[in-house]
ZAMIGU-622093 format. One line per field, with one value per residue (C-alpha): residue number from 1; x, y, z. Coordinates in pm, whole numbers. Example, Ala and Ser with C-alpha at 12.3 -4.5 7.8 and 13.67 -1.06 7.14 Angstrom:
// ZAMIGU-622093
palum [1	2]
px [1230	1367]
py [-450	-106]
pz [780	714]
END
This chain:
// ZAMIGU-622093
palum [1	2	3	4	5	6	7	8	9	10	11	12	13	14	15	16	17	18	19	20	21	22	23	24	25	26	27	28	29	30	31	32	33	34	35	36	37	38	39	40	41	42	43	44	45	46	47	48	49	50	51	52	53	54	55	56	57	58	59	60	61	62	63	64	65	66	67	68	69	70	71	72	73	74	75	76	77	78	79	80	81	82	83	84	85	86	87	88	89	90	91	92	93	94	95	96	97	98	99	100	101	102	103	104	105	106	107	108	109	110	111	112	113	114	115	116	117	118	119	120	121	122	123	124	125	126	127	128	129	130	131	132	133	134	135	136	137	138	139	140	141	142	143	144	145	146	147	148	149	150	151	152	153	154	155	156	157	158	159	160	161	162	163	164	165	166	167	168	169	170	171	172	173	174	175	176	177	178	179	180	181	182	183	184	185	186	187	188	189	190	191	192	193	194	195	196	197	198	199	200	201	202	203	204	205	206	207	208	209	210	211	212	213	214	215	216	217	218	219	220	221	222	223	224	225	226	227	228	229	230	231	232	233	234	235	236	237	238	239	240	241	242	243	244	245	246	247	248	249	250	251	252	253	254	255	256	257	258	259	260	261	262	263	264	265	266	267	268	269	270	271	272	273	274	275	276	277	278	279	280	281	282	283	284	285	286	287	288	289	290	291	292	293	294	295	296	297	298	299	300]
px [961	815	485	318	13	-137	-106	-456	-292	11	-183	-502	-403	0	-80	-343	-106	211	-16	-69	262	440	351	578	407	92	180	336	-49	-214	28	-85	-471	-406	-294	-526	-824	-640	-657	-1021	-1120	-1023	-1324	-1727	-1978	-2142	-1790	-1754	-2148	-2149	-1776	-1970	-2296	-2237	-2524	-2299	-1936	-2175	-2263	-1885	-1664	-1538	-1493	-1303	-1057	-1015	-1024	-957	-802	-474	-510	-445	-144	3	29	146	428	596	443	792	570	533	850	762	456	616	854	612	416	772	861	473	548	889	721	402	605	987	942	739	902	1246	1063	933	1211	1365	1108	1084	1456	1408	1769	1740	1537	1219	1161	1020	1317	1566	1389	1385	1792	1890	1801	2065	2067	2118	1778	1599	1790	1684	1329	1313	1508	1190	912	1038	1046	704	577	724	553	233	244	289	10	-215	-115	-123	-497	-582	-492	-732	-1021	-1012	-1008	-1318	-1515	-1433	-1572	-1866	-1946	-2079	-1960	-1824	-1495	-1408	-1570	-1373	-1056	-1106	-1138	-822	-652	-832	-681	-342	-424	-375	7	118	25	259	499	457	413	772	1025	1013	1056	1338	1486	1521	1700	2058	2191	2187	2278	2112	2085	1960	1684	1565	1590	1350	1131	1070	969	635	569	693	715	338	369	448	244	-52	-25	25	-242	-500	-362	-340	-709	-823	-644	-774	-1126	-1064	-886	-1139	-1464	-1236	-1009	-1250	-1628	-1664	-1493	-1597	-1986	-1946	-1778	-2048	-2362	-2270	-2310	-2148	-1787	-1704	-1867	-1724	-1413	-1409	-1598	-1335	-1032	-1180	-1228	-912	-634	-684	-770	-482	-218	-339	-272	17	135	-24	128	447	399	288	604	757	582	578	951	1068	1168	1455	1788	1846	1508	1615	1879	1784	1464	1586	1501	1172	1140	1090	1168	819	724	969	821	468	586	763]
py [2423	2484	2469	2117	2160	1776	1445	1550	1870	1687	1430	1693	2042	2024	1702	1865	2205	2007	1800	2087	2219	1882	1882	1634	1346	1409	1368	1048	971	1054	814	523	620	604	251	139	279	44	-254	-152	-125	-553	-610	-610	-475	-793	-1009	-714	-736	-1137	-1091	-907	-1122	-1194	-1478	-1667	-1608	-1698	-2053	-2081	-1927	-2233	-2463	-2178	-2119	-2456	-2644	-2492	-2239	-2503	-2700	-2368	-2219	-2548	-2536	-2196	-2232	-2498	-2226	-2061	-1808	-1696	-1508	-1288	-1193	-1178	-937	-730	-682	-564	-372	-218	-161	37	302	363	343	333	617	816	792	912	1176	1281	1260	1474	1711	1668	1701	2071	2120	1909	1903	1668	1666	1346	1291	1364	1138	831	879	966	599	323	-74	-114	40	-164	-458	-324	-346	-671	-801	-671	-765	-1117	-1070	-918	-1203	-1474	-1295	-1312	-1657	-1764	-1633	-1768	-2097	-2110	-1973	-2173	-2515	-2486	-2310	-2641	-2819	-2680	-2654	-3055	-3127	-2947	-2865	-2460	-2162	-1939	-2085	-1911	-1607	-1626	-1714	-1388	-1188	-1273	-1205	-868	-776	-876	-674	-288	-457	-603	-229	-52	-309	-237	157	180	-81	185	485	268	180	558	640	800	721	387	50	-223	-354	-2	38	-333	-263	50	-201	-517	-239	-234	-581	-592	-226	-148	243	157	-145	-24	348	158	-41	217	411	177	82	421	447	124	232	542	388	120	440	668	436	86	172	476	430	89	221	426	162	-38	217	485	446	800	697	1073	1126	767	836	1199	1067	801	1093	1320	1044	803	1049	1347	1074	826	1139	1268	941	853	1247	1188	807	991	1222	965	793	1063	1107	730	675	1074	923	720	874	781	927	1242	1271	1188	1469	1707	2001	1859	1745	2007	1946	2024	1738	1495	1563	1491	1168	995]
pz [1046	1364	1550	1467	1711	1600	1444	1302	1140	986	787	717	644	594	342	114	128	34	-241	-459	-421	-486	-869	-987	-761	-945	-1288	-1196	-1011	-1345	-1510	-1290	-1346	-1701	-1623	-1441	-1719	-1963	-1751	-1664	-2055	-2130	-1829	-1934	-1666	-1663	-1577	-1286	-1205	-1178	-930	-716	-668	-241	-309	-520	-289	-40	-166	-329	-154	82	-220	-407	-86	62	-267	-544	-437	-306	-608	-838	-616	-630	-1028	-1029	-811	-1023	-1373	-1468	-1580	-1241	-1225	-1568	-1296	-1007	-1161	-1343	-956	-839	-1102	-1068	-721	-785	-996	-806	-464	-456	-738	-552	-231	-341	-483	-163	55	-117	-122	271	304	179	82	-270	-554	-563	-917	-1109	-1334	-1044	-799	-1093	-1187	-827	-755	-666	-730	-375	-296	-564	-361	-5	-135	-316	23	233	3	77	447	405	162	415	713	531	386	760	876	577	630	999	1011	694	828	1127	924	614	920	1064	699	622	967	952	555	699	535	841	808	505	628	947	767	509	831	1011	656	615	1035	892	557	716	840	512	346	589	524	128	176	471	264	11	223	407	80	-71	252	195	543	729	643	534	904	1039	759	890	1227	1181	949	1133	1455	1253	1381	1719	1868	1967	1928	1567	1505	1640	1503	1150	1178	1242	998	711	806	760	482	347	377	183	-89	-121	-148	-374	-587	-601	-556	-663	-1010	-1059	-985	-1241	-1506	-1434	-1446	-1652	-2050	-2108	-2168	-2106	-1770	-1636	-1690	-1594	-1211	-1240	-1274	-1006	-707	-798	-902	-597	-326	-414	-477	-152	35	-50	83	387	425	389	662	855	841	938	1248	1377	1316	1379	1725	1581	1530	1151	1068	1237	1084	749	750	1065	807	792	1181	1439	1787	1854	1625	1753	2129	2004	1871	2205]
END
């Protein structure tokens, strides 16, 4: 492929085009929406509506995360329950990610199939391992920087009884949020990679948190991205759970902002792995029918 004029055009034009095209990714999209319309149908308007009231998170919120908060992570970590959880979220997270991105590189390999059958039976125990090994990396990362920032902020609140502590300490979570959803989106692009070992794929993944062309092009991205997903997949669905009686029209508003939006994404997430780590040798080799010189010069 040749003639990548812009970033802009990779992630706009050449996403939306490849979207339609890629069929297979979108059943697997409609799949998750019908999912995610289950889980929605065991939760009442009025549970949602009284969640959402910022006059009472305003009044509780420091006594829910400094106080009860601790007090209920403390009994779930010694709940063996919390491994049936633990590894339903990671077994959620291989089918609407690891699934999906073996699917995909394939399809930007160009030279093998990308079909939604192929892409689940052409995957390894070794990759599922790969990923598990960098969700912990990820979860440790992330667990650091929750307790560092929450030790200081309880400090604050039990000196001073005001509320901005908790608001400041949500804050530095939500700057570390964009991160953690690269780290989620690349372990399973890493993981579906054919080439590389297991100490190349985490070389290329812990870059994301020291290497500032990647960190910082990740975390602008993932913020974007973060903002759409939060208008297209969260408010706009859950406005119309919550004010539409018409169980028809809800869920067909629901269908038409979640399913095109979140397949469309996760296309354009792809590409932009692509771009941000097309400078690194495994990457080109892995995709160099997909990378153009002209593409790998726009991206050192």
């Amino acid at each position: 492929m040749t003639g990548r004029p812009s970033l802009l055009s990779i992630l706009t034009l050449e996403s939306l085009r490849d979207l339609f095209r890629h069929r297979s990714f979108v059943v697997l999209i409609f799949l998750v929406l019908a999912a995610d319309r289950t889980l929605h149908h065991f939760a009442s308007p009025e549970s949602i509506k009284g969640m959402l009231d910022l006059s009472r998170w305003q009044q509780q919120l420091p006594q829910l995360l400094f106080v009860q908060l601790p007090e209920l992570i403390g009994r779930w970590i010694f709940n063996p329950w919390i491994l049936v959880v633990l590894a339903g979220l990671f077994l959620f997270k291989q089918v609407v990610s690891l699934w999906p991105s073996s699917s995909l590189r394939g399809w930007h390999r160009q030279t093998e199939k990308a079909g939604l059958l192929q892409s689940l039976f052409g995957l390894r125990l070794a990759q599922f391992s790969w990923d598990l090994l960098a969700l912990m990396i990820l979860s440790s990362f992330l667990v650091i920087w929750s307790l560092l920032h929450f030790a200081w902020c309880r400090a604050w609140w039990l000196a001073g009884g005001a509320s901005m502590p908790a608001w400041i300490y949500l804050t530095l979570l939500g700057l570390a949020w964009p991160l953690i959803l690269a780290g989620l989106s690349y372990s399973s692009k890493l993981a579906v990679l054919q080439g590389g070992s297991f100490r190349e794929r985490f070389g290329l993944f812990f870059k994301l948190f020291y290497q500032p062309r990647v960190l910082l092009g990740s975390w602008l991205f993932y913020t974007c991205r973060l903002v759409l997903e939060i208008l297209f997949v969260a408010v706009i669905p859950l406005g119309a759970l919550l004010y539409l009686d018409n169980l028809v029209l809800r869920t067909l508003i629901a269908c038409l902002s979640m399913t095109p939006s979140y397949s469309y994404l996760k296309m354009a997430s792809f590409k932009f792995f692509l771009y941000i780590y097309s400078p690194y040798p495994l990457i080109q080799e892995e995709f160099r029918d997909y990378l153009s010189p002209a593409m790998v010069g726009l991206s050192t």
